[in-house]
TIGUDREN-430384 format. One line per 2 residues: their letters; for each residue x, y, z of C-alpha. Coordinates in nm, 2 decimals, always signed. Example, Ala and Ser with C-alpha at 12.3 -4.5 7.8 and 13.67 -1.06 7.14 Angstrom:
TIGUDREN-430384
as	+1.23 -0.45 +0.78 ~ +1.37 -0.11 +0.71
This chain:
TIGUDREN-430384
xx	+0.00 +0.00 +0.00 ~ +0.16 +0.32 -0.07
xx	+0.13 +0.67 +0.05 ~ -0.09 +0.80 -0.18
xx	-0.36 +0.57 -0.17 ~ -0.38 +0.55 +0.21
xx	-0.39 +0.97 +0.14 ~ -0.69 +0.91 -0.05
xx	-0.91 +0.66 +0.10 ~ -0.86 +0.79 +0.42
xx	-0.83 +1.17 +0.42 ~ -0.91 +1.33 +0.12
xx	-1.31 +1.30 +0.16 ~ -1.22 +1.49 +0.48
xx	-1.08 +1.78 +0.36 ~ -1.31 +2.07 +0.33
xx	-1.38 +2.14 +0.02 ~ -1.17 +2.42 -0.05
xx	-0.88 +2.23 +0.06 ~ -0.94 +1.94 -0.21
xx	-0.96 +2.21 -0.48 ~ -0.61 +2.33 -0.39
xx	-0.41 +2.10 -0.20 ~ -0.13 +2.32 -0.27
xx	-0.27 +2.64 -0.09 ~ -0.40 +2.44 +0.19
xx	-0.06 +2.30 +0.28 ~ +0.11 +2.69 +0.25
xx	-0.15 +2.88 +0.40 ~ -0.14 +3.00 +0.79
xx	-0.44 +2.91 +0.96 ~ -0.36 +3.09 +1.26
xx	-0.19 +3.38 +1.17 ~ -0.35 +3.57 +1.51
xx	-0.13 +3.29 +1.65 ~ -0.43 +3.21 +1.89
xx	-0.30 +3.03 +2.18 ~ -0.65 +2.84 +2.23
xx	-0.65 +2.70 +1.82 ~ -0.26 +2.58 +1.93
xx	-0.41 +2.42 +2.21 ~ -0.60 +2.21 +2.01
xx	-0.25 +2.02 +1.85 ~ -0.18 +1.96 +2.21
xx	-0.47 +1.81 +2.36 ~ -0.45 +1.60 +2.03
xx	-0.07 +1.51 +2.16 ~ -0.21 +1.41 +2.51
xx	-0.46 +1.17 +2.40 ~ -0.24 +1.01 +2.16
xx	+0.01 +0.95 +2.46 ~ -0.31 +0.80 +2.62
xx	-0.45 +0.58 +2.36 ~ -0.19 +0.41 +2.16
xx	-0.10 +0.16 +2.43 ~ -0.42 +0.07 +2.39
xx	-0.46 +0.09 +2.03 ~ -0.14 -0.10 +1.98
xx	-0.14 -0.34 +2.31 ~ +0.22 -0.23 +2.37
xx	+0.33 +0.06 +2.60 ~ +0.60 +0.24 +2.43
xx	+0.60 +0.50 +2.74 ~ +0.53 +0.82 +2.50
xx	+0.68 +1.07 +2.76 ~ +0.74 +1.36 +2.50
xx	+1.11 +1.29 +2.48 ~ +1.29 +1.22 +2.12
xx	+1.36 +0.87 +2.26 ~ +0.98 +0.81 +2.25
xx	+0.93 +0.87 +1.85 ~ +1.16 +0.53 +1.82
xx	+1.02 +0.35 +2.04 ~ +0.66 +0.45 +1.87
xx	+0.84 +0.39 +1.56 ~ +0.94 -0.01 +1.63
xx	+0.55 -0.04 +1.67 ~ +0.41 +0.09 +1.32
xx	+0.41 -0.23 +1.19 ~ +0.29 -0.34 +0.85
xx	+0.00 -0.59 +1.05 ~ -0.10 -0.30 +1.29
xx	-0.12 -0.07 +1.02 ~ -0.39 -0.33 +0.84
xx	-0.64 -0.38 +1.16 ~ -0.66 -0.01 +1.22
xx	-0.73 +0.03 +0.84 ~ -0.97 -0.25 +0.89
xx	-1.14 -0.05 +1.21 ~ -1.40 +0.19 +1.08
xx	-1.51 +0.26 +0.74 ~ -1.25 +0.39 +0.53
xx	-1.31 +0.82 +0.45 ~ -1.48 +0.89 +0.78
xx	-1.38 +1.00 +1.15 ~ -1.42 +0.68 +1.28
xx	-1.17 +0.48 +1.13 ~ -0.89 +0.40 +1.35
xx	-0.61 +0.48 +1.10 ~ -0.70 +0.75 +1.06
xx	-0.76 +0.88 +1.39 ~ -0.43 +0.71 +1.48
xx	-0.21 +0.91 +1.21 ~ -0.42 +1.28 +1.32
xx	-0.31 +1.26 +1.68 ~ +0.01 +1.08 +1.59
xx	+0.13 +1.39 +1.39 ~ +0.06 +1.61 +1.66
xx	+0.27 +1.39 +1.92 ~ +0.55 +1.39 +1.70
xx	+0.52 +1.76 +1.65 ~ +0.50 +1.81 +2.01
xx	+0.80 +1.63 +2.11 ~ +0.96 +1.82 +1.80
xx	+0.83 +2.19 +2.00 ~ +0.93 +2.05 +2.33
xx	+1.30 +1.94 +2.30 ~ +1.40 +2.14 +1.95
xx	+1.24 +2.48 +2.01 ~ +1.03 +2.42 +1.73
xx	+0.74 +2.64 +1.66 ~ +0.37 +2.52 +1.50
xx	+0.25 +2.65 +1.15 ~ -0.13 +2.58 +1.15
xx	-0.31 +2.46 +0.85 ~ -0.67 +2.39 +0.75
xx	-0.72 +2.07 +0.79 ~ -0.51 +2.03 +1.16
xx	-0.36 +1.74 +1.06 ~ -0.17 +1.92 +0.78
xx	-0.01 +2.12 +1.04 ~ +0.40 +2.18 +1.01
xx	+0.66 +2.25 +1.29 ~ +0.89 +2.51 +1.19
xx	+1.24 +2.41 +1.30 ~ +1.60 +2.55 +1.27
xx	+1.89 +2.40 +1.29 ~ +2.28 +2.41 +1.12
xx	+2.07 +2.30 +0.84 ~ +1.91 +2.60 +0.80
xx	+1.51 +2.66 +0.89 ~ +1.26 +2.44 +0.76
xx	+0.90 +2.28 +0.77 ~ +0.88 +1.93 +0.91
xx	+0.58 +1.77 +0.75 ~ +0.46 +1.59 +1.01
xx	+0.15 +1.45 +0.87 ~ +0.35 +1.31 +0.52
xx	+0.59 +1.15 +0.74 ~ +0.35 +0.88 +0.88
xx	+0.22 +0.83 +0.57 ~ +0.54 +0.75 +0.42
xx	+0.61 +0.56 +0.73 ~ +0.31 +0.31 +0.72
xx	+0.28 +0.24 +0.35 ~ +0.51 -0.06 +0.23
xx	+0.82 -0.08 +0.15 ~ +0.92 +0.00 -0.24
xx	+0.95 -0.31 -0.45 ~ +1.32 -0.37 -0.58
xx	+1.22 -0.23 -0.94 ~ +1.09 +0.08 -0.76
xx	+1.43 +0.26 -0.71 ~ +1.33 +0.42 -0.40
xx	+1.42 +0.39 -0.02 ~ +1.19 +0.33 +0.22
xx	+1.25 +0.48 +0.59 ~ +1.06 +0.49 +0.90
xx	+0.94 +0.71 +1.12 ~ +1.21 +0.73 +1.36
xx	+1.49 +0.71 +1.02 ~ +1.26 +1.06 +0.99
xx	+1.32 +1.21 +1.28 ~ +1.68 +1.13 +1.38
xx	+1.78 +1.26 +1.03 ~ +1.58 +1.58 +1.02
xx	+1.55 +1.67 +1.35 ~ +1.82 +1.47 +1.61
xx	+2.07 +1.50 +1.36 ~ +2.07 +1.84 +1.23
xx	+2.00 +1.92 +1.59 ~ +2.30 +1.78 +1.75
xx	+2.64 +1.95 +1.84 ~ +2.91 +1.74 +1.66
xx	+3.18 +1.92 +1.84 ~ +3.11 +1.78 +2.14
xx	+3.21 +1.47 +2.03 ~ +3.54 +1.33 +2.14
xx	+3.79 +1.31 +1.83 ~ +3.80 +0.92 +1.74
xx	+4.20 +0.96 +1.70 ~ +4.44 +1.30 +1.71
xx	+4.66 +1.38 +1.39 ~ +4.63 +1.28 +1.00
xx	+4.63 +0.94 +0.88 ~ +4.65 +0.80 +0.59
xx	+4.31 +0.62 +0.55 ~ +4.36 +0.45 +0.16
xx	+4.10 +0.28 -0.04 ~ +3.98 -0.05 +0.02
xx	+4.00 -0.26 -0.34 ~ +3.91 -0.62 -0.23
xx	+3.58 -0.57 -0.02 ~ +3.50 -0.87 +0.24
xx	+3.33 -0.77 +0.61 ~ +3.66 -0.94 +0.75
xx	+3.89 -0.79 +0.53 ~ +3.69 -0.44 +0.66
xx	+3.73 -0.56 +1.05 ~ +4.12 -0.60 +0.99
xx	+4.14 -0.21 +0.82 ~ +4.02 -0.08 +1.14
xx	+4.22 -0.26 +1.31 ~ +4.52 -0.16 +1.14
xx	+4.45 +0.20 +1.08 ~ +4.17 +0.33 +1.32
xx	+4.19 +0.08 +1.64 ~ +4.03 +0.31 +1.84
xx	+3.70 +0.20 +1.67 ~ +3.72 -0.09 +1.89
xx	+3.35 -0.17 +1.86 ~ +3.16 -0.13 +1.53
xx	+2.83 -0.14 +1.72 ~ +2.53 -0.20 +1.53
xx	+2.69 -0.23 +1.19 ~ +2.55 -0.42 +0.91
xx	+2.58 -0.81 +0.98 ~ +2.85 -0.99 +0.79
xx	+2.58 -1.15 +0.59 ~ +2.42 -0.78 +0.51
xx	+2.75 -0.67 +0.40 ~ +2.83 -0.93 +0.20
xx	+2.45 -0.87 +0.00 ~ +2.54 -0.52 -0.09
xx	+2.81 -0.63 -0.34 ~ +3.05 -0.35 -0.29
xx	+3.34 -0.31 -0.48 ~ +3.54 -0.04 -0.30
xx	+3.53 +0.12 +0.02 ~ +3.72 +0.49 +0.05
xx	+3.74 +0.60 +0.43 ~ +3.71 +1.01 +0.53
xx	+3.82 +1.12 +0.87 ~ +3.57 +1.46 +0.91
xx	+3.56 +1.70 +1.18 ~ +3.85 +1.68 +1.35
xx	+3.83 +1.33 +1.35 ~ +3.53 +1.32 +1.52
xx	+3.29 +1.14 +1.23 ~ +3.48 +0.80 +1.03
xx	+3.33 +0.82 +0.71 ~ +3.31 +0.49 +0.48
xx	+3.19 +0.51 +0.13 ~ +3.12 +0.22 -0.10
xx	+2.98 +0.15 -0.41 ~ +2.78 -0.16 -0.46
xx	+2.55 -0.35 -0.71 ~ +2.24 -0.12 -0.59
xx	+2.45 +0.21 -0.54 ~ +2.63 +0.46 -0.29
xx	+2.63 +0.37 +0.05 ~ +2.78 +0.59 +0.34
xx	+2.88 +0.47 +0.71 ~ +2.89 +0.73 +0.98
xx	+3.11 +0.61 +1.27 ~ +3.19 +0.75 +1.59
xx	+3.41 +0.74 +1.90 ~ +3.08 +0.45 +2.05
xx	+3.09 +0.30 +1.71 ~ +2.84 +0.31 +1.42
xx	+2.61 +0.61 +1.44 ~ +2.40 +0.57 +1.13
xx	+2.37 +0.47 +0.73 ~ +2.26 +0.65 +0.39
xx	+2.22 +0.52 +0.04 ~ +2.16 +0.68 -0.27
xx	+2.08 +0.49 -0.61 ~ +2.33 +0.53 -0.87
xx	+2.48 +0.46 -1.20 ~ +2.81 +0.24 -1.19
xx	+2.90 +0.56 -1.49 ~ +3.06 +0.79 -1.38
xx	+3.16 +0.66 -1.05 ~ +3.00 +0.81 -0.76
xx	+3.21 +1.05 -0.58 ~ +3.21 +1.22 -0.23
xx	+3.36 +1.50 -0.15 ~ +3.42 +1.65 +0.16
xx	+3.34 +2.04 +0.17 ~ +3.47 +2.16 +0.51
xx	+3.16 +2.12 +0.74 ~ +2.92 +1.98 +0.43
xx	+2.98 +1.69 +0.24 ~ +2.89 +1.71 -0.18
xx	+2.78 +1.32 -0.33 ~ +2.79 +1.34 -0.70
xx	+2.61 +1.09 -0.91 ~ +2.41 +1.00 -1.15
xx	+2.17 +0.85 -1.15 ~ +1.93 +0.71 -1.50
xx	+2.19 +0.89 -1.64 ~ +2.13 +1.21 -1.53
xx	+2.39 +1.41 -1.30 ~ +2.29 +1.48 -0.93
xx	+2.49 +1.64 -0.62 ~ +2.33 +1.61 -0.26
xx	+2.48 +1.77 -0.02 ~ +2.44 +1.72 +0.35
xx	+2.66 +1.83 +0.69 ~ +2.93 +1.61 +0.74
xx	+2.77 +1.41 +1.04 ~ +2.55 +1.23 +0.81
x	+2.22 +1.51 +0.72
């Protein structure tokens, strides 16, 4: 099931109607420019009673106590099953389905915890669900689209012909919210001085462990890196190494059979993981911009450059 259709069965014959004429508008225009503090109160009483009623919902108790922790453990819950008895819980298009209901007061938890430990501020939009949190960060200021994330987050998980990746809610929030939030310089340099960190040619997870041990062995624990097996799927056929901020992030890039893939490491181990689709033509290539990062590819073809912050967003 993908995003879009659980988008229109669901919500769209809720929109009023000048919101289903132009989406677009809907999702831009201030529904609260007054900044009324009793319409705000309405996204948090919606918070509260999702705190109170997905235990139940779900028959897990994630303990939703507002912090960023919460939104994972929330996250490991939205399963594929769940998802299809709530759908089944209601009739589809009204107030009384249970996905529905679950995703409304969802948003507005996540934006909460977003207001609460980020200093982010609410945009209001007609419907309330639509609703963004404004937030800035060493990214720059932004919308964080709340309401599209869950969708994203329940629907399935692209096909391999699709070409797509498919992350959940709490891949969501650590990327565009912990992660741009976070102060990198307070982490504790991995190793002092330059090193030459050279290209790994023959790619095997053992031949991996024994790099590290040869040129970084203060890495001593990997963490929760890929599983021998895992690696071995991806197919990689290099692996280039990038010491960034001070030493503070161990950057590994390879190229495998699928495309890019990038390791963040840190002084506890491995932090997180990114992948990009791309052409084998020209090879992909990273380059480190003092505190950003540039990833050139292409990718059908056609060029691309993404460029993030050098701890991994």
């Amino acid at each position: 099931m993908h995003a879009d259709q659980l988008f229109r069965s669901l919500f769209l014959p809720l929109y009023p109607a000048a919101a289903k004429d132009d989406l677009a508008r809907a999702r831009t225009v201030d529904a609260n420019p007054a900044k009324n503090p009793a319409l705000l109160a309405h996204l948090g009483d919606a918070a509260e009673r999702f705190a109170v009623l997905f235990p139940k919902l779900a028959g897990e108790d994630p303990n939703l106590d507002f912090s960023d922790a919460s939104v994972h453990r929330l996250s490991r819950l939205l399963t594929a099953e769940r998802r299809d008895a709530w759908l089944a819980s209601g009739a589809e298009g009204t107030a009384d389905n249970a996905l529905f209901n679950l995703v409304v007061h969802g948003a507005a938890y996540v934006g909460a915890c977003i207001v609460k430990n980020h200093g982010g501020t609410w945009a209001m939009r007609n419907p309330m669900w639509e609703s963004l949190v404004t937030l800035s960060s060493r990214a720059g200021t932004g919308d964080v689209p709340l309401f599209h994330w869950w969708l994203k987050s329940l629907a399935d998980a692209p096909s391999k012909d699709e070409h797509s990746s498919h992350a959940s809610l709490a891949d969501r929030y650590r990327a565009n919210v912990e992660v741009p939030r976070s102060k990198p310089e307070d982490l504790p340099p991995i190793f002092t001085g330059e090193r030459k960190l050279p290209r790994i040619t023959k790619v095997r997870y053992d031949v991996f462990y024994k790099y590290l041990k040869a040129h970084v062995p203060e890495l001593r624990d990997l963490g929760d890196f890929p599983s021998p097996e895992r690696f071995e799927e991806l197919g990689l056929k290099w692996l280039d190494v990038h010491a960034l901020g001070e030493n503070r992030v161990l950057l590994v890039v390879g190229f495998g059979k699928s495309g890019l893939h990038l390791f963040f490491f840190t002084s506890a181990g491995f932090d997180k993981a990114l992948y990009y689709p791309a052409d084998a033509f020209p090879e992909p290539l990273v380059r480190p911009r003092g505190d950003k990062l540039e990833v050139h590819l292409a990718v059908g073809e056609k060029p691309m450059v993404h460029e993030m912050l050098y701890w991994g967003i």
